[in-house]
Phi, psi and omega in degrees: 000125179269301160214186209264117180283163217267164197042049171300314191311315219235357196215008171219153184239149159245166174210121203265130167211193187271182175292092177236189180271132160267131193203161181264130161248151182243026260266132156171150203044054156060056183202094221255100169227146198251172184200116164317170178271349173251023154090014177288154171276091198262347148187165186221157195186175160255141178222124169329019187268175172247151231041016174284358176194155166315320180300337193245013179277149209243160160239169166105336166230179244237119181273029154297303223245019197237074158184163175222159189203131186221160162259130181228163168268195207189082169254117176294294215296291169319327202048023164262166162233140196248112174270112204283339181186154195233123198248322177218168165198111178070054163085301213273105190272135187247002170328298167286021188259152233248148192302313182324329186260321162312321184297310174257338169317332212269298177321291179339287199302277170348292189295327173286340219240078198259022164304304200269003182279349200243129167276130198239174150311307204305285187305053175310321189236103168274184192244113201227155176297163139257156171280146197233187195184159163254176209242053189256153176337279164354288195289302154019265178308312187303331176320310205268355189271321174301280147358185202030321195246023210358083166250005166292310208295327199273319134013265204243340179086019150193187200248121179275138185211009178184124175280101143306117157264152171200128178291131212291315195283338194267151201260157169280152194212149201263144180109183179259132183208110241266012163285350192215122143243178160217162173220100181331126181304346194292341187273340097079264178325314169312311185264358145313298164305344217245345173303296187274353183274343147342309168283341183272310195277295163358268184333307220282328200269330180271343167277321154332298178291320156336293177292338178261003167234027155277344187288000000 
């Protein structure tokens, strides 16, 4: 993040995650395979997601539609992956859909399929939400308080190391897009001072107009 983009409070959604591999998993034809960001295959498995294993393969659809696609981080220490934005599930491509139905479609789909949430035989690596938040001063602060009095880690079940902004309205897109930022958590605090004092030169300008159309 370069600077703070307008209606940040009201028009972006976050999501806090760890230090990882940002990588695609793919489940299709009863196989759970990841891809690096430069498109190497760096593992393959069986996974409760669906088609991601024999076991999690479904019938009944078209094999065009006999796949998922995720964007996820990857933490080797923990071995879970944590899922940052969702592009298809069973074939239903969500790409062009606004982050808000992604966010929750992504959430829904997860809470039915708690199968892949757990680590198992089937499952070896589960697939868990990270935490999110809106992006107002208020959730901020509760952020930065955990984070001082360390109850995040304790939480969310990791150590948050790097803040995702998404414009609620913006659709996915591979690549930099000014609909998408991020902030090293160490900035946190910045950015909080840099908020309120935003909101303070705000005030100050709406009062300013107050008084020049009592004249």
């Amino acid at each position: 993040m370069v600077y703070i983009p307008s209606n940040f409070q009201d028009e972006w959604e976050c999501v806090l995650v760890p230090n990882g591999i940002r990588c695609l998993v793919i489940t299709n034809h009863n196989k759970t395979i990841v891809r690096s960001s430069d498109g190497q295959i760096f593992n393959t498995f069986q996974s409760m997601l669906p088609f991601g294993s024999e076991t999690s393969r479904e019938g009944g659809t078209t094999p065009s539609n006999q796949h998922c696609i995720l964007d996820c981080v990857y933490d080797s220490d923990k071995q879970n992956y944590y899922v940052l934005d969702i592009l298809s599930w069973k074939g239903y491509m969500l790409m062009d859909c606004d982050t808000e139905f992604r966010f929750f479609w992504k959430k829904t789909k997860l809470m039915e399929t708690i199968e892949a949430t757990k680590r198992s035989n089937q499952n070896p690596f589960p697939f868990l939400l990270p935490i999110s938040c809106s992006t107002t001063i208020e959730d901020f602060e509760e952020i930065l308080y955990n984070l001082n009095e360390d109850l995040s880690s304790k939480q969310c079940q990791y150590q948050p190391e790097f803040l995702l902004f998404y414009h609620k309205e913006s659709h996915y897109e591979f690549g930099s897009t000014p609909l998408f930022t991020s902030l090293s958590i160490q900035y946190l605090e910045m950015l909080i001072n840099n908020l309120k004092e935003n909101d303070n030169i705000e005030e100050k300008e709406e009062e300013l107009d107050g008084d020049e159309a009592l004249e």
